[in-house]
Backbone as CSV, one residue per row, in Angstrom:
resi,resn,N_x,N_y,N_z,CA_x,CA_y,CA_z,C_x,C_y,C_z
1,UNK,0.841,-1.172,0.000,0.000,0.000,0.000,0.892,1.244,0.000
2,UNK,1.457,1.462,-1.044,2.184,3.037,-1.549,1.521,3.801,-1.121
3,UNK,2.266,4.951,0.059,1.830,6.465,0.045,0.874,6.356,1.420
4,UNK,0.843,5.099,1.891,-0.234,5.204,3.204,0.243,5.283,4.256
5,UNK,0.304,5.793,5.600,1.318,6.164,6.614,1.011,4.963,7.586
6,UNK,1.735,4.609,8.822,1.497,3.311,9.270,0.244,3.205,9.858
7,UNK,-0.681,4.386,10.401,-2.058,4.789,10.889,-2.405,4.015,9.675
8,UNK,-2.951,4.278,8.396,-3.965,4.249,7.636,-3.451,2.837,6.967
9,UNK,-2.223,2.147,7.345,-2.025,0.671,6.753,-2.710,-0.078,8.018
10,UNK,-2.610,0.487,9.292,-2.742,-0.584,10.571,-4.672,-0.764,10.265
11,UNK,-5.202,0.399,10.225,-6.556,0.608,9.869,-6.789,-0.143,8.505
12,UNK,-6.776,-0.168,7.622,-6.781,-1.061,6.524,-6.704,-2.842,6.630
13,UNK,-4.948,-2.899,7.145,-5.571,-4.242,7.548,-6.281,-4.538,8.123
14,UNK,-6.714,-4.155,9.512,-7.472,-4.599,10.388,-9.199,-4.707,10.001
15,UNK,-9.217,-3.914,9.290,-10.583,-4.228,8.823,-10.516,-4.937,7.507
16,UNK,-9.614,-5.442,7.216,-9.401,-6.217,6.059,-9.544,-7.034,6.863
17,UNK,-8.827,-7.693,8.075,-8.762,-9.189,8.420,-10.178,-9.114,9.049
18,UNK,-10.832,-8.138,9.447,-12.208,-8.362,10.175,-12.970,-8.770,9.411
19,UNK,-12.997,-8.427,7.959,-14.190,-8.595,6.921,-13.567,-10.140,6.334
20,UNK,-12.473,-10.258,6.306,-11.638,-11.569,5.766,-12.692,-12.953,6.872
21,UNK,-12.410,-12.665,7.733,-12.975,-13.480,9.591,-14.353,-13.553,9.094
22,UNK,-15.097,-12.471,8.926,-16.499,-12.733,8.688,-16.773,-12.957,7.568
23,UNK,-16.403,-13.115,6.243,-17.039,-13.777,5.573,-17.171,-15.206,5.209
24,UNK,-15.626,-15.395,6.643,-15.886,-17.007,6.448,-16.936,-17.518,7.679
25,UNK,-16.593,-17.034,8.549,-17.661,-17.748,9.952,-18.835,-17.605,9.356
26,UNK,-19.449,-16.261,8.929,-20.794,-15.782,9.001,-21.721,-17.035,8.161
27,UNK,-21.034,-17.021,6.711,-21.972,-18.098,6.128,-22.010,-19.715,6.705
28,UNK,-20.684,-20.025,7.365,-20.423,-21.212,7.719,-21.567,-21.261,8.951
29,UNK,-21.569,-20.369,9.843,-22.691,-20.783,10.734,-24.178,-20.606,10.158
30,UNK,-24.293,-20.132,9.057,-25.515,-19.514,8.786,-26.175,-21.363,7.918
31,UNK,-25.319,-21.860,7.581,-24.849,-23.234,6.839,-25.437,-23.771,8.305
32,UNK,-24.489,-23.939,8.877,-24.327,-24.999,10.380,-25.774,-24.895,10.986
33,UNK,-26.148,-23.833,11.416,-27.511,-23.295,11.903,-28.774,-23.687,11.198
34,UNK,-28.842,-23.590,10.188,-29.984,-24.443,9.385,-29.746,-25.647,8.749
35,UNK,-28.895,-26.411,8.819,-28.469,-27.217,7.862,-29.935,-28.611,7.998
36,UNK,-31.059,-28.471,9.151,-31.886,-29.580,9.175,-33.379,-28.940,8.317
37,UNK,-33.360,-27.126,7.741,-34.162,-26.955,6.919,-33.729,-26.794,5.398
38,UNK,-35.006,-26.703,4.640,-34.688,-26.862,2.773,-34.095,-25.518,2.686
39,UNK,-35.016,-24.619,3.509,-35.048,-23.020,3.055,-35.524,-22.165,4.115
40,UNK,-35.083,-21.157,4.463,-35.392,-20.150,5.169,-36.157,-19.346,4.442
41,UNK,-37.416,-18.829,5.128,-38.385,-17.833,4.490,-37.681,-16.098,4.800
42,UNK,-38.476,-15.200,4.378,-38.345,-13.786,4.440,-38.245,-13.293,5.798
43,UNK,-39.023,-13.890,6.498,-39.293,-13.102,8.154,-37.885,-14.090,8.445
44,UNK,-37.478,-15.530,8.431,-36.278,-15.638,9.285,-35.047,-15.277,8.368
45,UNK,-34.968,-14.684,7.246,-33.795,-13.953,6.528,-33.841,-12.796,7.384
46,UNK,-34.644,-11.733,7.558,-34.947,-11.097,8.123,-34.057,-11.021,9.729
47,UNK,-34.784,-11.887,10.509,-34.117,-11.965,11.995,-32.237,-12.477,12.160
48,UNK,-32.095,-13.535,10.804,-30.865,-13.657,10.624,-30.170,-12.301,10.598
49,UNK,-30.272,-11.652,9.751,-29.650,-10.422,9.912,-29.386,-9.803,10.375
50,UNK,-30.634,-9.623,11.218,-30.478,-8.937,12.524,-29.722,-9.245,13.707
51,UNK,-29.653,-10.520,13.842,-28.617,-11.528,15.039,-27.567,-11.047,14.266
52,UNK,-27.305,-11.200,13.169,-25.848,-10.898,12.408,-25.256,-10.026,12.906
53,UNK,-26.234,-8.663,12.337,-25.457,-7.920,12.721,-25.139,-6.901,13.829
54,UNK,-25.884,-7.048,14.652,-25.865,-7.211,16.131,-24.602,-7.848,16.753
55,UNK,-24.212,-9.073,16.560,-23.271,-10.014,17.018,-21.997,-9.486,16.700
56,UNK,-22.488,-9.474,14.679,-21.107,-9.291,14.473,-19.921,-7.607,14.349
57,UNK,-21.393,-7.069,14.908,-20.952,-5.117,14.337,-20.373,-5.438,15.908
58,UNK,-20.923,-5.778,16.961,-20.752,-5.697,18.175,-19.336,-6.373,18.893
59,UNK,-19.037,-7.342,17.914,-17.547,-8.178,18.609,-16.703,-7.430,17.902
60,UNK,-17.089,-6.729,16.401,-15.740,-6.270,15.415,-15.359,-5.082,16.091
61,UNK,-16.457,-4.129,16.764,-16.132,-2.862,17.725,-15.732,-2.991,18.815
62,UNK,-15.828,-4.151,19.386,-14.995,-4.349,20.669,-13.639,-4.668,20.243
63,UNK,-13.550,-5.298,19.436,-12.217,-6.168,19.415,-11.268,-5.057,18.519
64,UNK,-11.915,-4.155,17.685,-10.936,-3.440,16.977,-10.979,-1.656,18.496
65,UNK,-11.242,-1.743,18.969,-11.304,-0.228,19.425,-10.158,-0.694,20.511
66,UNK,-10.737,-1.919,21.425,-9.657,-2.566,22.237,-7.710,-2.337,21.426
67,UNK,-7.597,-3.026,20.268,-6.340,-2.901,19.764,-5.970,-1.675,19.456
68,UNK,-6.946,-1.042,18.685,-6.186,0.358,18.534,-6.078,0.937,19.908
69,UNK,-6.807,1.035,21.399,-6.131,1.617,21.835,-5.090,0.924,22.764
70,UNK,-4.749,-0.391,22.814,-4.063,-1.268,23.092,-2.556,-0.515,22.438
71,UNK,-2.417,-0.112,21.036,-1.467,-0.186,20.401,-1.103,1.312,20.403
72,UNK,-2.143,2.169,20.663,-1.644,3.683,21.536,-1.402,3.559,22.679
73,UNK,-1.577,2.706,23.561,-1.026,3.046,24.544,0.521,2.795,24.945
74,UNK,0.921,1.664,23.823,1.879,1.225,23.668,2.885,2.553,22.877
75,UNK,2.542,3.001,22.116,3.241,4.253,22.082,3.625,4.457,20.292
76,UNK,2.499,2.969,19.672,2.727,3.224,18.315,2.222,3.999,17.613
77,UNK,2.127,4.865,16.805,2.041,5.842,16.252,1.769,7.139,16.655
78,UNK,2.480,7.288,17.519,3.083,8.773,18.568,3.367,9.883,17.930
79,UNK,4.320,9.792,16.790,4.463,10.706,15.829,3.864,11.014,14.342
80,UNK,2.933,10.503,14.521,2.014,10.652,13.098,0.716,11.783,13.183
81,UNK,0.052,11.779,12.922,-0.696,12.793,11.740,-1.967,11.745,11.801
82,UNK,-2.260,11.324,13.233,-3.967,10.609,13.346,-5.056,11.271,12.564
83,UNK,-6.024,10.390,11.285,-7.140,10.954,11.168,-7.984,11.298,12.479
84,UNK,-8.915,12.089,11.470,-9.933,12.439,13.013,-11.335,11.644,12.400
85,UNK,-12.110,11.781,13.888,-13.009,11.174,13.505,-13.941,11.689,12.763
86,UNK,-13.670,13.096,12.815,-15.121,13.869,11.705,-16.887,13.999,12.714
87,UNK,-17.262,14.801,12.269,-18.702,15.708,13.183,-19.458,14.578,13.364
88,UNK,-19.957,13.520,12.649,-20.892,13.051,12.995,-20.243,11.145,13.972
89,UNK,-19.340,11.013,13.678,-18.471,9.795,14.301,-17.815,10.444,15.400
90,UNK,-17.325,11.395,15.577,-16.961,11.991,17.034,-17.868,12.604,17.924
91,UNK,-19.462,12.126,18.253,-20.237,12.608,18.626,-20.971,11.266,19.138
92,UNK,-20.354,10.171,18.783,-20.408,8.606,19.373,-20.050,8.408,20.544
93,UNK,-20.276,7.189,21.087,-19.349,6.980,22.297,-18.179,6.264,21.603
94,UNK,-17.371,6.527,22.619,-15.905,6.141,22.347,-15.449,4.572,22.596
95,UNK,-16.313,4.215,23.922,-16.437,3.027,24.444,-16.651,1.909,23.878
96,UNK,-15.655,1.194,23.586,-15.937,-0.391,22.415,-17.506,-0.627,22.725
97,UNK,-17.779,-0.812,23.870,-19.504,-1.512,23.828,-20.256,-0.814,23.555
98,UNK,-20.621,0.470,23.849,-21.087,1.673,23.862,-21.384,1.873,22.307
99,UNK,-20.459,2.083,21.730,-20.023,2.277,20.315,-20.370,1.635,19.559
100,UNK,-20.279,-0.126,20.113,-21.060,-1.099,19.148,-22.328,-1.561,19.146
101,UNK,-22.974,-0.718,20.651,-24.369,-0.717,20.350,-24.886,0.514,19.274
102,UNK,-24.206,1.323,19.320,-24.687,2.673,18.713,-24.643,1.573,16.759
103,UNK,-23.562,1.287,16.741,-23.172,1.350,15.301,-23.808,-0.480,14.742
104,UNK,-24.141,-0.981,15.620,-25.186,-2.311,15.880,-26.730,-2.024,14.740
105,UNK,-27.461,-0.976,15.917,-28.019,-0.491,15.706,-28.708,-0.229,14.827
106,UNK,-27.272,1.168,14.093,-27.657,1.335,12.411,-27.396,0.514,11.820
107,UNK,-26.376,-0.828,12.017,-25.970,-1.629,10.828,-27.154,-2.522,10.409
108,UNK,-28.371,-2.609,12.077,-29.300,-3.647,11.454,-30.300,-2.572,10.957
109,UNK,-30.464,-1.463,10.969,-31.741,-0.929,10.112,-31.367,-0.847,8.952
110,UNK,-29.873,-0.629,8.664,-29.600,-0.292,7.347,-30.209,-1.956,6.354
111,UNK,-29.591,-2.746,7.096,-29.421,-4.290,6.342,-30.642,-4.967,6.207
112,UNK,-31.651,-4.504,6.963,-32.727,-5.045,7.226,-33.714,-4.416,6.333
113,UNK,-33.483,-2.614,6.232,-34.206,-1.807,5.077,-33.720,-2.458,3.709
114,UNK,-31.875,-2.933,3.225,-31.900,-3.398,2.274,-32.211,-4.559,1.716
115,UNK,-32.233,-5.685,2.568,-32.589,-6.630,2.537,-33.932,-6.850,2.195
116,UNK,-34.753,-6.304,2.831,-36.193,-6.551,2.664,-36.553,-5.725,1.200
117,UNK,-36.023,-4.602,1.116,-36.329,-3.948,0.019,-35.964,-4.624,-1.411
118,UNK,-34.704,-5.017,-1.520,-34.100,-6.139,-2.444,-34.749,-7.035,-2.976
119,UNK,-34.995,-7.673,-1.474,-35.901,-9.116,-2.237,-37.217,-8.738,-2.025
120,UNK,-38.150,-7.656,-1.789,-38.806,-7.511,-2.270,-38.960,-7.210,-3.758
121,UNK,-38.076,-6.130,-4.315,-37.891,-5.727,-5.317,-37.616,-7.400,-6.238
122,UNK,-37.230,-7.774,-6.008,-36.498,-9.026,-6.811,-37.480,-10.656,-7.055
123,UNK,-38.713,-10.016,-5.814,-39.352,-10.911,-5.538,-39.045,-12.349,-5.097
124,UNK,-38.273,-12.202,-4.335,-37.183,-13.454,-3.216,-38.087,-13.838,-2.503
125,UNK,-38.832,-15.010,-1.247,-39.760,-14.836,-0.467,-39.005,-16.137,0.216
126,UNK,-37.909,-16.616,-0.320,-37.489,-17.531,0.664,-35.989,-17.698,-0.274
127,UNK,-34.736,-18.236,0.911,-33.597,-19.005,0.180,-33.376,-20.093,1.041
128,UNK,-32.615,-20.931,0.009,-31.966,-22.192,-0.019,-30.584,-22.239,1.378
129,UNK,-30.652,-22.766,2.257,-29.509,-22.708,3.145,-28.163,-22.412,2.271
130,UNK,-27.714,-22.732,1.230,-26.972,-22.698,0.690,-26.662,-21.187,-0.133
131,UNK,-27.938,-20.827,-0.602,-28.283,-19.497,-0.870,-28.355,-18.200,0.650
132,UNK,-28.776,-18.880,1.445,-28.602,-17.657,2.511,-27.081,-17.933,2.679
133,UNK,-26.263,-18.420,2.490,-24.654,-18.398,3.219,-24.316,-17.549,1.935
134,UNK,-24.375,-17.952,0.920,-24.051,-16.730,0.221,-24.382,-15.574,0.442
135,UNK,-25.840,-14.941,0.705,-25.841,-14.118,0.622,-25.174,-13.378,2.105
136,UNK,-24.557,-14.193,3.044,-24.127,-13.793,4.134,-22.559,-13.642,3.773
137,UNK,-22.435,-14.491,2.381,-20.430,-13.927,2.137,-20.632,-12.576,1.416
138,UNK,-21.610,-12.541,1.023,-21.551,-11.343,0.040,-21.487,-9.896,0.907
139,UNK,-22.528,-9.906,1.785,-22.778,-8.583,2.753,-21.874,-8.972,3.842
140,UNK,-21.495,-9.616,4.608,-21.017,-9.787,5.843,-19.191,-8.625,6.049
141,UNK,-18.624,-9.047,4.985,-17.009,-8.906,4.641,-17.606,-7.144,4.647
142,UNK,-17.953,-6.728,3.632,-17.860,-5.518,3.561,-18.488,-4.255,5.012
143,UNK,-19.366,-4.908,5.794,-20.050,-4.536,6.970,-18.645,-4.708,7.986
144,UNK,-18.459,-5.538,7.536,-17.133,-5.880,8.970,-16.138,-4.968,8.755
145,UNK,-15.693,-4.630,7.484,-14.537,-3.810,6.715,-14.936,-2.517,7.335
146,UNK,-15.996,-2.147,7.005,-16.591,-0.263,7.678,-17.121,-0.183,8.929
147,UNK,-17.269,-1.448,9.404,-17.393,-0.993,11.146,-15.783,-1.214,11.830
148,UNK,-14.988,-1.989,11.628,-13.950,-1.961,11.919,-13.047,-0.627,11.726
149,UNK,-12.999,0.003,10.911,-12.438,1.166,10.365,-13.354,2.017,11.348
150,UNK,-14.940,2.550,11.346,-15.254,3.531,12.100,-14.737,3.362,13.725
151,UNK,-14.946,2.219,13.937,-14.783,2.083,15.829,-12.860,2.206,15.811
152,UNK,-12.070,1.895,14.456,-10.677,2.312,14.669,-10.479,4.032,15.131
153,UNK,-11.244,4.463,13.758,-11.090,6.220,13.868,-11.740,6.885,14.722
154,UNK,-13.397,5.935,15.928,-13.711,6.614,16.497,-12.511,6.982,18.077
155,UNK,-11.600,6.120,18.204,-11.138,5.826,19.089,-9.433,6.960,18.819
156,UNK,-9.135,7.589,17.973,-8.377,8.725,17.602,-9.024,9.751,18.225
């Protein structure tokens, strides 16, 4: 990663390996968890999501706010040029739990407005266990990637 200072590589990976982590667990349990039905309907796609992302916005903000400030306190990147968090992310709590209820929260209205809207639009009304793990590799990685990164920068 040319041109990125060690702040914005440590932030990068880390929500690289967070979204890397969840797109393998997420579908594998989503697999494991139904594996004795054909198909999950709309209302339990629905609540899946919601456990999702609840669970998973909530461990990626603990576990990434913990290291970054684990790794300030340690005294790494002392001399750099920290992003900030910006008006509407510095007006959060700062607090890994705190933070990952706040950002919990929006991640399930957001996923739950797209979700439902989608397969409404698409006219979906049920998937295949095999089909919901996909659609849990598809969304999961990138949710993990931008909550990891906000609870990094909220904690600058």
């Amino acid at each position: 990663m040319v041109g990125l200072s060690s702040m914005e590589s440590y932030i990068h990976k880390q929500a690289l390996t967070a979204a890397l982590i969840n797109t393998v667990i997420n579908p594998f349990l989503a697999f494991i968890l139904n594996r004795n039905v054909d198909s999950v309907d709309l209302p339990g796609i629905v609540i899946d999501t919601i456990i999702t992302s609840i669970v998973m916005t909530w461990l990626v903000t603990i576990f990434s706010a913990a290291d970054v400030n684990h790794q300030l306190r340690i005294g790494h990147f002392k001399d750099e040029d920290l992003p900030q968090p910006g008006p509407i992310l510095s007006r959060l709590p700062r607090r890994g739990a705190l933070l990952g209820m706040v950002l919990f929260i929006c991640t399930a209205l957001i996923m739950v407005t797209l979700t439902v809207s989608l397969f409404s639009l698409l006219g979906i009304t049920e998937l295949s266990v095999d089909r919901l793990a996909l659609f849990k590799t598809v969304y999961t990685g990138p949710i993990a990637y931008v909550v990891a990164r906000l609870a990094i920068i909220r904690q600058l």
